[in-house]
Backbone as JSON Lines, residues from 0, in Angstrom:
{"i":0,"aa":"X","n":[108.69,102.13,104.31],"ca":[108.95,100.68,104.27],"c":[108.29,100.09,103.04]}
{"i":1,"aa":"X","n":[109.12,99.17,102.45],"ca":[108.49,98.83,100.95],"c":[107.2,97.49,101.35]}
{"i":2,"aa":"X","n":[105.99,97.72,100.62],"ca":[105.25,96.58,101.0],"c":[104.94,95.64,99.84]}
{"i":3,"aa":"X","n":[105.16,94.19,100.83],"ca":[105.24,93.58,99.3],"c":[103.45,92.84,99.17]}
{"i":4,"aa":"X","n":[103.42,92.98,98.33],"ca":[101.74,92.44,97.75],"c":[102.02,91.22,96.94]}
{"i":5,"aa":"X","n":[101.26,90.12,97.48],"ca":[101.46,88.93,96.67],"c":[99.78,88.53,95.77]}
{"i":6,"aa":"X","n":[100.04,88.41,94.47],"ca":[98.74,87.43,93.9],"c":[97.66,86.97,94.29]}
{"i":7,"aa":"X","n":[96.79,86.98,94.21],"ca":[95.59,86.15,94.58],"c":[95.82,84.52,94.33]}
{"i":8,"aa":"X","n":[96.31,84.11,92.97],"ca":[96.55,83.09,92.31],"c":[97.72,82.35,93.02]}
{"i":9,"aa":"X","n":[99.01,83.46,93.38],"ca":[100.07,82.5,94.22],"c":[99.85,82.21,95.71]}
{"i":10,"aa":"X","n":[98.54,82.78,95.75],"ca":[98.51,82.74,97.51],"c":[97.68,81.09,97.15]}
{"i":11,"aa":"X","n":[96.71,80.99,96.35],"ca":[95.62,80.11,96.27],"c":[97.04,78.8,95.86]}
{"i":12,"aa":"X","n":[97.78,78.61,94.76],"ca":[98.74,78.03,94.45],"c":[98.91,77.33,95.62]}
{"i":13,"aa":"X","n":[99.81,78.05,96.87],"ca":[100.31,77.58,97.93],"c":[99.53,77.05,98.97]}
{"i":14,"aa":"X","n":[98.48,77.35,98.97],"ca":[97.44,76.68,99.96],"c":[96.84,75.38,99.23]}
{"i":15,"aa":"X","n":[97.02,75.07,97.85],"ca":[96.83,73.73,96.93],"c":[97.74,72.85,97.49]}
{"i":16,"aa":"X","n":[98.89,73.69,96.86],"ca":[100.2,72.41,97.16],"c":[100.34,71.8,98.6]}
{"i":17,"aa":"X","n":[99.86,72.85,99.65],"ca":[99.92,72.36,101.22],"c":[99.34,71.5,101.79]}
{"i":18,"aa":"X","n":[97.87,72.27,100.98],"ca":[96.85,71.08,101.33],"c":[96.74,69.75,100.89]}
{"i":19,"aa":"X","n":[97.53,69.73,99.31],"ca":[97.76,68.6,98.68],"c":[98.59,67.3,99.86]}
{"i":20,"aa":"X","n":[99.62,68.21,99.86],"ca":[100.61,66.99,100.68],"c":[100.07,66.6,101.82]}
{"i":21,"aa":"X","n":[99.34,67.21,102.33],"ca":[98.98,66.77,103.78],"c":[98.26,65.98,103.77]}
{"i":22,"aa":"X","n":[97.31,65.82,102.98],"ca":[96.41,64.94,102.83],"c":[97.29,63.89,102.09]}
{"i":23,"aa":"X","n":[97.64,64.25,100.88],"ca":[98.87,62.72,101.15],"c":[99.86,61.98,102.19]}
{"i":24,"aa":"X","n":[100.27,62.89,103.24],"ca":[101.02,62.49,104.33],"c":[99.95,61.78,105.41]}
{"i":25,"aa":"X","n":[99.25,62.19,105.17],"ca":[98.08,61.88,106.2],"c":[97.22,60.27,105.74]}
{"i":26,"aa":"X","n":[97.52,60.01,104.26],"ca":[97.02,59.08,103.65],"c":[98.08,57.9,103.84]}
{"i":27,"aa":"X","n":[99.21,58.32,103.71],"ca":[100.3,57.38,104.04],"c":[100.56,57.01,105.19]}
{"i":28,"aa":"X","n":[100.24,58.0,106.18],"ca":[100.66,57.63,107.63],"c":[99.44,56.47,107.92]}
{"i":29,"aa":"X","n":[98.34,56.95,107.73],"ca":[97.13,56.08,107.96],"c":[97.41,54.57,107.13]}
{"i":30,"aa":"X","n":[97.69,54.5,106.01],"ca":[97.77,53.29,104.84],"c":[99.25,52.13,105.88]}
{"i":31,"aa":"X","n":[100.28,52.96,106.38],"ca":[101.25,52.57,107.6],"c":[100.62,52.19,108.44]}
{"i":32,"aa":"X","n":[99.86,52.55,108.96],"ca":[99.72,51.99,110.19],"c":[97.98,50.71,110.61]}
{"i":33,"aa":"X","n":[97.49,50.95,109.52],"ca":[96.24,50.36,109.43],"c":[95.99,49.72,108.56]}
{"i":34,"aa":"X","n":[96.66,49.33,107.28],"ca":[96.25,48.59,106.26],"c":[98.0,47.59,106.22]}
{"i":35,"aa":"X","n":[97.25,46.31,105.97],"ca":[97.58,44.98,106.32],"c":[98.78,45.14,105.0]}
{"i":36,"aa":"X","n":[100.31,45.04,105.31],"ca":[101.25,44.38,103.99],"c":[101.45,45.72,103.59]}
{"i":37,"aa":"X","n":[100.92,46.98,104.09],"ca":[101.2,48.06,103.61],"c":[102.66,48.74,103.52]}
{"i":38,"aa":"X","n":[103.03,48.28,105.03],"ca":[104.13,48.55,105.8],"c":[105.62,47.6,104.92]}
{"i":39,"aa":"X","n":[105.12,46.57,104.68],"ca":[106.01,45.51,104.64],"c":[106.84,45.92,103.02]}
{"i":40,"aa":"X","n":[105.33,46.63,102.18],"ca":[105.37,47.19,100.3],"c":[106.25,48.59,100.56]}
{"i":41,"aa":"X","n":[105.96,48.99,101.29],"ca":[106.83,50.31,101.33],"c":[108.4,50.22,101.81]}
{"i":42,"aa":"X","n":[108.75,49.36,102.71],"ca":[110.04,49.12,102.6],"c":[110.98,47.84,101.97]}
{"i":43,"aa":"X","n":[110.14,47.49,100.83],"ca":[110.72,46.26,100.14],"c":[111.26,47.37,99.18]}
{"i":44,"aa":"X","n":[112.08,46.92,98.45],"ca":[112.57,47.28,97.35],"c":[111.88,46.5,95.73]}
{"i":45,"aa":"X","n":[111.04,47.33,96.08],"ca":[109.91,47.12,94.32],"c":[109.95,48.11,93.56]}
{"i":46,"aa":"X","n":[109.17,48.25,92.37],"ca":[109.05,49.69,91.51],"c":[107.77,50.4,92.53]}
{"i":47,"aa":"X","n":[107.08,49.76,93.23],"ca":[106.1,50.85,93.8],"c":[106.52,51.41,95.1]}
{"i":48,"aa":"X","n":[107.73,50.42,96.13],"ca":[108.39,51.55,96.58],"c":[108.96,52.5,96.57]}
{"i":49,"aa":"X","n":[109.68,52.25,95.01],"ca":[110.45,52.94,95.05],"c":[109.56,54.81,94.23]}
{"i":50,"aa":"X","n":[108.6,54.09,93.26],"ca":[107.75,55.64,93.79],"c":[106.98,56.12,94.53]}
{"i":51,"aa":"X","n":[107.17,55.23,95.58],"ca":[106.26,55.99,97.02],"c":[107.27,56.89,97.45]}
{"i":52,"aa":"X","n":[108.53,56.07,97.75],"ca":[109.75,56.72,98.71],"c":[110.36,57.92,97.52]}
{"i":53,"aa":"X","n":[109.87,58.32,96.36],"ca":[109.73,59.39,95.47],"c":[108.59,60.31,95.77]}
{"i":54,"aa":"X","n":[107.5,60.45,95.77],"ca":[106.33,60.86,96.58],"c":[106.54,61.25,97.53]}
{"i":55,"aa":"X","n":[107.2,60.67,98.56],"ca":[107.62,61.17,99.73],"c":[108.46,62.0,99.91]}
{"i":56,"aa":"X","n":[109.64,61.81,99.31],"ca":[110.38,63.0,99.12],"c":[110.42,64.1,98.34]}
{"i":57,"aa":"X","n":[109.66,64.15,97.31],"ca":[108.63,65.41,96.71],"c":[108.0,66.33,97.4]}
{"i":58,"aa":"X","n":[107.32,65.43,98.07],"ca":[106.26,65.92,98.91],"c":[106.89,66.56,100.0]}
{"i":59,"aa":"X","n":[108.06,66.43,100.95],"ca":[108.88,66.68,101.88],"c":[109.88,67.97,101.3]}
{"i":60,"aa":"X","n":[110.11,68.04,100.39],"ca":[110.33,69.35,99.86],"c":[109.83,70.23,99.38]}
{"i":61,"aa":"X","n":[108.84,69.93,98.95],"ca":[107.77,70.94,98.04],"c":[107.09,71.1,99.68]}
{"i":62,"aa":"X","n":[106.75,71.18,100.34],"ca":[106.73,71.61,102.24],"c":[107.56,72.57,101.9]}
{"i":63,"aa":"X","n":[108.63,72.5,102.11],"ca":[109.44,73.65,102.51],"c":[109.79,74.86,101.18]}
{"i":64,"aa":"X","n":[110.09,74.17,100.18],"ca":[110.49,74.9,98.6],"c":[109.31,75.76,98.18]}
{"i":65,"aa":"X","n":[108.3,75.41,97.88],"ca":[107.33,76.24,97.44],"c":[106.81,77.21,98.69]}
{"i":66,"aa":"X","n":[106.38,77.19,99.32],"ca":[106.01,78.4,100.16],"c":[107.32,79.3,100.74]}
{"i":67,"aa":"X","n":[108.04,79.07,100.63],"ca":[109.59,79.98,101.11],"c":[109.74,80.99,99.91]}
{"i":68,"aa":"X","n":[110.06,79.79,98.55],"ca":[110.13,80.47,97.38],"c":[108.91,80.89,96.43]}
{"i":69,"aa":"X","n":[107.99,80.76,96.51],"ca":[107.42,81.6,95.94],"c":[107.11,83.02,96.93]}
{"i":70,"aa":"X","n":[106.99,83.12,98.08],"ca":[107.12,84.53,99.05],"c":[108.24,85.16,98.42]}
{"i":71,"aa":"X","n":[109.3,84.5,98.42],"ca":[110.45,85.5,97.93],"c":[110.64,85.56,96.45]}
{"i":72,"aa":"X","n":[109.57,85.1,95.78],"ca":[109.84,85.74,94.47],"c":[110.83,84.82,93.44]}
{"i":73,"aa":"X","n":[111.7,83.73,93.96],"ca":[112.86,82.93,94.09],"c":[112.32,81.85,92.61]}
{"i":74,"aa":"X","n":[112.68,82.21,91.26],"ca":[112.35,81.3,90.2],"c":[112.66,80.17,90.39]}
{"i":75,"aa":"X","n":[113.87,79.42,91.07],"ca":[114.29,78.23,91.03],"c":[113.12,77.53,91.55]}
{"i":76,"aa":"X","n":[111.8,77.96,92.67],"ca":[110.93,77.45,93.44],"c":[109.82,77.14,92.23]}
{"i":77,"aa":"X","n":[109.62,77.83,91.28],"ca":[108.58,77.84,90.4],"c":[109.08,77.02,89.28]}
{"i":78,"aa":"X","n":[110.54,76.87,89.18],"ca":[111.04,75.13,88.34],"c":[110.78,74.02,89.17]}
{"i":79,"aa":"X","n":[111.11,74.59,90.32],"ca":[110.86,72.99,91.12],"c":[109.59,72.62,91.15]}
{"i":80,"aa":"X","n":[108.53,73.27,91.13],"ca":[107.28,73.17,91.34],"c":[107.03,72.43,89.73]}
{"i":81,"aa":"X","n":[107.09,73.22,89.33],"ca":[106.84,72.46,87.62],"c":[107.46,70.79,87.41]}
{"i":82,"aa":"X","n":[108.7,70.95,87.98],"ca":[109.33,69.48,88.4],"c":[108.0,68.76,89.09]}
{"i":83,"aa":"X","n":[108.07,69.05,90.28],"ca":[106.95,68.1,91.23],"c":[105.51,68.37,90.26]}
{"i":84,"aa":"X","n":[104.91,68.94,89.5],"ca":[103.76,68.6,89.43],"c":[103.55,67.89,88.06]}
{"i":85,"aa":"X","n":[105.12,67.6,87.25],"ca":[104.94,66.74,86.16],"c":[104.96,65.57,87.06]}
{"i":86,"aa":"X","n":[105.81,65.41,88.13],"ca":[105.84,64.04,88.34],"c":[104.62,63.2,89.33]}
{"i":87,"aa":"X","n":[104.2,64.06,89.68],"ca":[102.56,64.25,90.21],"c":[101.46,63.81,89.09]}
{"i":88,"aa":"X","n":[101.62,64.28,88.03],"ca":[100.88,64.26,86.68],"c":[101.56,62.83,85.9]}
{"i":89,"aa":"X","n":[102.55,62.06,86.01],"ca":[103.11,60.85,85.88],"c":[102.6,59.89,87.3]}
{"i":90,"aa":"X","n":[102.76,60.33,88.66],"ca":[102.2,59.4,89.06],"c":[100.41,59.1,89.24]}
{"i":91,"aa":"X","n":[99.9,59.88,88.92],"ca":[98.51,60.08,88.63],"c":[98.16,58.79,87.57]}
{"i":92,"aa":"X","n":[98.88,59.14,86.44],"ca":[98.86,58.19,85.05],"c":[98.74,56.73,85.51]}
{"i":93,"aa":"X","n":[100.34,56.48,86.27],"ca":[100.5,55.48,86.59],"c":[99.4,54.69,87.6]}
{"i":94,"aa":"X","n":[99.0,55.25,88.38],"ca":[97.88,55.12,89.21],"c":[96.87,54.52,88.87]}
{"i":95,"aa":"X","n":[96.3,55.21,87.9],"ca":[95.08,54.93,87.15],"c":[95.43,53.94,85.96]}
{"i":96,"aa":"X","n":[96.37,53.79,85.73],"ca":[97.13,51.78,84.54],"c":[96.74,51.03,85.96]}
{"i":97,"aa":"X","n":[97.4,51.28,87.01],"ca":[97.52,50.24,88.15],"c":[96.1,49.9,88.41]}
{"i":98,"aa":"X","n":[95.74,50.98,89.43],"ca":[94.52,49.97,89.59],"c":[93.01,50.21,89.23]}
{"i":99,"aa":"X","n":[93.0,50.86,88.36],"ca":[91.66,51.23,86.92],"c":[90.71,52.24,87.46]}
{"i":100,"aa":"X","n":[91.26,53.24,88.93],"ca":[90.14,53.7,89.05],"c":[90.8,55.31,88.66]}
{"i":101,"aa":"X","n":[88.96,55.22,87.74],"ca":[89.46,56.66,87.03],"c":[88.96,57.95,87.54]}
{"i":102,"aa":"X","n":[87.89,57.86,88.63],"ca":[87.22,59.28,88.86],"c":[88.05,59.84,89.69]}
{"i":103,"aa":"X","n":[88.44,59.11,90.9],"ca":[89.43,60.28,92.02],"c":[90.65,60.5,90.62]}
{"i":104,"aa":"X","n":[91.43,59.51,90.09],"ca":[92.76,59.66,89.27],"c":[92.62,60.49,88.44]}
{"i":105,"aa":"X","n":[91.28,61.15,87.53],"ca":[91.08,62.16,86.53],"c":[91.11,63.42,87.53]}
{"i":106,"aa":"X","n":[90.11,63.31,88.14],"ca":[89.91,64.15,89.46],"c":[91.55,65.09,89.43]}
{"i":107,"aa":"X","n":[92.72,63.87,90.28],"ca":[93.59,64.76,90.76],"c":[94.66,64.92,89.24]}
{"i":108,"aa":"X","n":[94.09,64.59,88.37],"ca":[95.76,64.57,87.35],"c":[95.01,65.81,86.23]}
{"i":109,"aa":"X","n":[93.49,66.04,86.24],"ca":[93.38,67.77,85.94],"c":[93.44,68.75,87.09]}
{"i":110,"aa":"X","n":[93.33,68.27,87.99],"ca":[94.1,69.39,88.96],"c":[95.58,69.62,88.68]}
{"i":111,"aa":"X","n":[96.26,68.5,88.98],"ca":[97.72,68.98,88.37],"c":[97.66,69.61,87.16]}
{"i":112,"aa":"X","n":[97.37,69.29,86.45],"ca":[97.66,69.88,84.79],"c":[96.99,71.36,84.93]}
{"i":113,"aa":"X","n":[96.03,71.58,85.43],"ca":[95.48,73.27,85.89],"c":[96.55,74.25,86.78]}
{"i":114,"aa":"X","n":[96.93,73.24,87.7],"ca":[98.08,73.8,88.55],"c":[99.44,74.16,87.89]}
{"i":115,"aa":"X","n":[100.09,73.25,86.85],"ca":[100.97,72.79,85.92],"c":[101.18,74.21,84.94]}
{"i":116,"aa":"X","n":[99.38,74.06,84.17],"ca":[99.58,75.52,83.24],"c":[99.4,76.55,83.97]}
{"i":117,"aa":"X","n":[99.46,77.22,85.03],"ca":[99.23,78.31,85.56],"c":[100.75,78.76,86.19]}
{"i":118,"aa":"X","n":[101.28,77.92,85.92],"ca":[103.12,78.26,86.52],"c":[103.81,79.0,85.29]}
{"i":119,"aa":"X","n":[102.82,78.44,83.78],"ca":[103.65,79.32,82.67],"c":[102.73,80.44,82.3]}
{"i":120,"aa":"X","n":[101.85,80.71,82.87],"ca":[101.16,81.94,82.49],"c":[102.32,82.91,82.7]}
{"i":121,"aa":"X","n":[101.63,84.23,82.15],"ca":[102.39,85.73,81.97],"c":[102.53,86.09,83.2]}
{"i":122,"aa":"X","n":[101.62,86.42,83.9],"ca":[101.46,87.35,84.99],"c":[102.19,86.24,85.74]}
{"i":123,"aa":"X","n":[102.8,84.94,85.89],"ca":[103.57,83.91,86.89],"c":[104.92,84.39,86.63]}
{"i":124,"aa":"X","n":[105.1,84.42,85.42],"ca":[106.23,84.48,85.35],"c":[106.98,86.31,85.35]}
{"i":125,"aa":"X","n":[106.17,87.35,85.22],"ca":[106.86,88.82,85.48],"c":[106.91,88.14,87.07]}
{"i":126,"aa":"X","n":[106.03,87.65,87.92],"ca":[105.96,87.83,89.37],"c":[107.01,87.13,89.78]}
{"i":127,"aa":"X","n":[108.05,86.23,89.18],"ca":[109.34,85.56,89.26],"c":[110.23,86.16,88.81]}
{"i":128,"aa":"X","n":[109.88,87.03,87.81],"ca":[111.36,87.86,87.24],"c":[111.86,88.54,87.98]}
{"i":129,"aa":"X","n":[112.85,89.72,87.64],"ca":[113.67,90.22,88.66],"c":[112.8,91.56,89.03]}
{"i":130,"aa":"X","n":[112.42,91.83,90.52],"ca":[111.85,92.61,91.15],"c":[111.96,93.84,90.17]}
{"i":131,"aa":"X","n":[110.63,94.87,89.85],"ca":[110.52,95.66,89.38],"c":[110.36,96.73,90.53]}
{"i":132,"aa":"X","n":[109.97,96.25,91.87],"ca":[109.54,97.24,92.57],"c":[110.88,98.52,93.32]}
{"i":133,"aa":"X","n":[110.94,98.91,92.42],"ca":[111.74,99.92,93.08],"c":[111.79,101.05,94.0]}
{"i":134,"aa":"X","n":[112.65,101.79,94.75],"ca":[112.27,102.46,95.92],"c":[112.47,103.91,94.74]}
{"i":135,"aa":"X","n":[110.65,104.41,94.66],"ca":[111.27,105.47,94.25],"c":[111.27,106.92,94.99]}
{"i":136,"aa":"X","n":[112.21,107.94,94.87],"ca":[111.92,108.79,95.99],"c":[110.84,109.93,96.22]}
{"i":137,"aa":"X","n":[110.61,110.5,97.31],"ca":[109.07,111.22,96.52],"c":[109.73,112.35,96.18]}
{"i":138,"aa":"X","n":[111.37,112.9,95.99],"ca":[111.0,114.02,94.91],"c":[112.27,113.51,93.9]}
{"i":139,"aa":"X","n":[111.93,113.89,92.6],"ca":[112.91,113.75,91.88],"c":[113.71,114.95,91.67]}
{"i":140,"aa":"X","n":[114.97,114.03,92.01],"ca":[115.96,115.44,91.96],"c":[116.56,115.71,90.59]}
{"i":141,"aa":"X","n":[116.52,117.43,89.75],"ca":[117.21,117.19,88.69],"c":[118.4,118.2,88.65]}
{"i":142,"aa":"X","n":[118.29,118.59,87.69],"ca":[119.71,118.93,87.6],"c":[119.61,120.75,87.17]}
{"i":143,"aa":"X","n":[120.28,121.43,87.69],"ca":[119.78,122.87,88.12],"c":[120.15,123.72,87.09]}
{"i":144,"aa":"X","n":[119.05,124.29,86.72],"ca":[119.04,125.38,85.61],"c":[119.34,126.78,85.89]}
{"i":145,"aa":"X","n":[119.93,127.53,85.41],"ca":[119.72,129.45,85.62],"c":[119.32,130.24,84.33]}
{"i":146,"aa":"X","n":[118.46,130.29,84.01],"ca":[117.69,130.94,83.1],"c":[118.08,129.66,81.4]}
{"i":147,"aa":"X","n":[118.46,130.19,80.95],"ca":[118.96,128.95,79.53],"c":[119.86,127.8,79.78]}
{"i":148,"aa":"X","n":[120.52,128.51,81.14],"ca":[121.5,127.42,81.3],"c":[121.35,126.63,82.15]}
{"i":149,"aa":"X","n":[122.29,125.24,81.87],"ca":[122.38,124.14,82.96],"c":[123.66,124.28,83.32]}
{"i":150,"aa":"X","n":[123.47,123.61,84.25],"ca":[124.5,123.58,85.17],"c":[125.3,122.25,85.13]}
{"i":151,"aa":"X","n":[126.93,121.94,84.6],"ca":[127.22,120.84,84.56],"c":[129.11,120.49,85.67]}
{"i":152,"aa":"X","n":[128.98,119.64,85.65],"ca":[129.99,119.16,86.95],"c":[130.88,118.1,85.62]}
{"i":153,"aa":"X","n":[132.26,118.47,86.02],"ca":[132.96,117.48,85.35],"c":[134.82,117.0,86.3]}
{"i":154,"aa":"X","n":[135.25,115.99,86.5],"ca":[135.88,115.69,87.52],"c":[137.47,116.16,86.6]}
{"i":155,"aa":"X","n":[138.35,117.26,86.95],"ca":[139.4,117.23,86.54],"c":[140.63,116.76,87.12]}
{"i":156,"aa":"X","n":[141.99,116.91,86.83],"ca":[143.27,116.65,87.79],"c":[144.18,117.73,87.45]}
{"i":157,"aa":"X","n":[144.35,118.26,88.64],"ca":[145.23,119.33,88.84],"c":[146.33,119.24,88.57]}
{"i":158,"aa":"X","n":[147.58,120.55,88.64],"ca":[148.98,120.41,88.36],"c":[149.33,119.45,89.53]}
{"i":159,"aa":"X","n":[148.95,119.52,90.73],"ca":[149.82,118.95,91.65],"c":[148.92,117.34,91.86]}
{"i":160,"aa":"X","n":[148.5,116.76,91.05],"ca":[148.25,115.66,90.81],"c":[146.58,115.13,91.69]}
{"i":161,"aa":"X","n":[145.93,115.82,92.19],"ca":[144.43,115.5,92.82],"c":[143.87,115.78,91.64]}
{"i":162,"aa":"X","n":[142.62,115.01,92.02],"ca":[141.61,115.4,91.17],"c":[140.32,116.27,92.09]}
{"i":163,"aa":"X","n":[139.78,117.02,90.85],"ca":[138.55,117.91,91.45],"c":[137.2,118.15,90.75]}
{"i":164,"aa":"X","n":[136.31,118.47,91.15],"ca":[134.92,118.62,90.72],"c":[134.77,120.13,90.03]}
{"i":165,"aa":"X","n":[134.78,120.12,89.14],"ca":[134.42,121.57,88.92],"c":[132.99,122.05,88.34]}
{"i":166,"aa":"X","n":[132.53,123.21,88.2],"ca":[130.96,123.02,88.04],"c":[131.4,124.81,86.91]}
{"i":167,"aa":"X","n":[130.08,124.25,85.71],"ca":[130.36,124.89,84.96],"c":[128.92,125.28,84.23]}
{"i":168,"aa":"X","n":[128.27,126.47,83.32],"ca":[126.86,126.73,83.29],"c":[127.26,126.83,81.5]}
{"i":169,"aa":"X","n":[125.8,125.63,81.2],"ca":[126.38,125.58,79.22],"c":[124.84,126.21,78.98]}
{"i":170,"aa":"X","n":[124.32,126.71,77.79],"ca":[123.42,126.71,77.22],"c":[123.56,125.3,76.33]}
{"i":171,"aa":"X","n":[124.21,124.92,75.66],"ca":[124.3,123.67,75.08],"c":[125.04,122.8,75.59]}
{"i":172,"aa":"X","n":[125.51,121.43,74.75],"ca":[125.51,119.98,75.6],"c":[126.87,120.17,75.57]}
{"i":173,"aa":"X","n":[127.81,120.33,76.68],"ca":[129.44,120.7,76.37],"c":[129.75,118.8,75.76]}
{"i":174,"aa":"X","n":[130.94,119.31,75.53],"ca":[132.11,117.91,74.73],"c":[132.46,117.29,75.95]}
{"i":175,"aa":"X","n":[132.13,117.82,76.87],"ca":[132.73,117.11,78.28],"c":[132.05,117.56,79.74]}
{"i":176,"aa":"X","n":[131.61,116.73,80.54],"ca":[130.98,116.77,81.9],"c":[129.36,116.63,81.26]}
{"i":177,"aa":"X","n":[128.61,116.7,82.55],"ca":[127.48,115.9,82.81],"c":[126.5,117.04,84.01]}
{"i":178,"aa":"X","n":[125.13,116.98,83.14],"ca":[124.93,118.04,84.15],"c":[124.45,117.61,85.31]}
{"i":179,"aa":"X","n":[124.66,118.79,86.58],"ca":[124.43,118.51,88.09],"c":[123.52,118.92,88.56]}
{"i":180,"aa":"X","n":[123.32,118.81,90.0],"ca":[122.37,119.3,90.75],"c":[123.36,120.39,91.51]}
{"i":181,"aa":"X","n":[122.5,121.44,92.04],"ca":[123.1,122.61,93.04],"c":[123.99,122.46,93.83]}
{"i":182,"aa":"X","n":[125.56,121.83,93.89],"ca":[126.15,121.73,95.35],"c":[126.06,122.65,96.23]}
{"i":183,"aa":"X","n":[125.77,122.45,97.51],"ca":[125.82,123.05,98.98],"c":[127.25,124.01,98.67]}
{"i":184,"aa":"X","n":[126.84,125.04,99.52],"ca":[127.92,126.0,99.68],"c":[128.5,126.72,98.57]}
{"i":185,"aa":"X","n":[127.62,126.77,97.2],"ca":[127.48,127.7,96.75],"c":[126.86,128.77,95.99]}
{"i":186,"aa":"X","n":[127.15,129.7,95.99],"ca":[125.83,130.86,95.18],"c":[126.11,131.31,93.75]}
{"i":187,"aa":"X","n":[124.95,131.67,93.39],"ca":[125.32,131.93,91.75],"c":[125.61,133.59,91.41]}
{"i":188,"aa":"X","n":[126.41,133.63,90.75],"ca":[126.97,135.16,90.61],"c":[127.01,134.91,88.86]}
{"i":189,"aa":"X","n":[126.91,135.99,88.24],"ca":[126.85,136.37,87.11],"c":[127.84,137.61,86.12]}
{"i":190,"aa":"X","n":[128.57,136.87,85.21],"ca":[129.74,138.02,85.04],"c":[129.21,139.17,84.56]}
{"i":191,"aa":"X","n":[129.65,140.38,84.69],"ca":[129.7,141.31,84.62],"c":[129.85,141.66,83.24]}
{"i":192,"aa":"X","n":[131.19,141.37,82.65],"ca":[131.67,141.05,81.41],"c":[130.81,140.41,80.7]}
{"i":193,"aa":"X","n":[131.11,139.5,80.78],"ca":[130.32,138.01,79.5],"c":[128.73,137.85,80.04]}
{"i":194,"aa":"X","n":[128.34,137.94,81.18],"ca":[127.15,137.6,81.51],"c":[126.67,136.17,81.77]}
{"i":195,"aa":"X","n":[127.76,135.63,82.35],"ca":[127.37,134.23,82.25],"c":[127.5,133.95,83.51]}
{"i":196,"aa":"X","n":[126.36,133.07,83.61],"ca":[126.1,132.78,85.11],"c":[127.74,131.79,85.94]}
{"i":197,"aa":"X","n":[128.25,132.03,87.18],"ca":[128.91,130.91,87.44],"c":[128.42,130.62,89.41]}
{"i":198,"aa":"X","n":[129.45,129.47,89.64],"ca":[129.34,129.26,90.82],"c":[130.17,129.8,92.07]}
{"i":199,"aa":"X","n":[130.13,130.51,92.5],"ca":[130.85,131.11,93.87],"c":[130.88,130.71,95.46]}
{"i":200,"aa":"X","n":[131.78,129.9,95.88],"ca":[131.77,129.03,96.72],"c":[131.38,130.31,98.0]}
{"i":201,"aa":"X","n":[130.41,129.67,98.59],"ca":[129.78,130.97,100.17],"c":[131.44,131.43,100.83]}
{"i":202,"aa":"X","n":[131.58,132.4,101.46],"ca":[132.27,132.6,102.81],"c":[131.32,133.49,103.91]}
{"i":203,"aa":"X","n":[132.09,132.44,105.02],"ca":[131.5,132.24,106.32],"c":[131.53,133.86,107.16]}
């Protein structure tokens, strides 16, 4: 069974972004329900609703988008992420013009920007490219020798119109066919004449 091993860095990544939102969901639900005119700013149609109800729906996808897709390896999750944490890194900005406070707003807008450059590092991006991990088998099978020679298989078509496999022993690279592995059911016999090894299908 193939096992998949994930990053130290994308595991830490995803437990940022989770923890991020929640504590923003958790800040909003609270700011709803306990702070006076809060309720009334969020569903008016202003510029600061309208990037809350942006925030919110960032935040409501990057829930589900980033931890799905980065497990599966899925690049479109690691654009979207770069999406949400410029605009994370814009509303940070904006934040701190609005209402002048700079220690939490520096605070979270070099976190984004740390989070931000670590999506274009090297090792982020092979771990998004297309799976290297391949199934390999534990023996490698090659292709069967008899003393100088190999053994090569090439697909012909008969008089009566089939085609067939035939298997043939080169010391050098013939003009035609590809060399094989041993087919089942048969043994190697050696001419008499010429001395050249061939294949002799078993009888039972």
């Amino acid at each position: 069974m193939e096992r998949k091993e994930y990053p130290i860095g994308i595991v830490v990544f995803i437990i940022f972004i989770i923890g991020l939102d929640v504590v923003y969901l958790f800040t909003l639900v609270n700011n709803l329900l306990f702070m006076n005119g809060y309720l009334r700013q969020f569903l008016s149609f202003s510029m600061d609703s309208i990037l809350m109800w942006n925030d919110v729906l960032f935040v409501m996808l990057s829930l589900g988008i980033i931890p799905y897709g980065f497990i599966k390896r899925k690049n479109w999750a690691r654009i979207f992420a770069v999406v949400f944490l410029s605009w994370s890194i814009f509303r940070v900005i904006v934040y701190i013009l609005m209402t002048g406070e700079k220690i939490i707003g520096f605070l979270f807008l070099v976190l984004f920007v740390i989070l931000l450059m670590y999506l274009f590092m090297s090792p982020v991006k092979r771990y998004f490219g297309k799976s290297s991990m391949a199934i390999v088998p534990s023996e490698i099978i090659r292709e069967y020798t008899y003393g100088l020679y190999t053994l090569h298989s090439k697909l012909v078509r008969l008089k009566n119109g089939k085609n067939q496999i035939i298997y043939f022993f080169s010391k050098r690279k013939p003009k035609s066919g590809t060399p094989a592995v041993f087919p089942e059911g048969f043994t190697v016999e050696v001419s008499e004449r010429s001395g050249l090894p061939y294949l002799k299908k078993e009888t039972l």
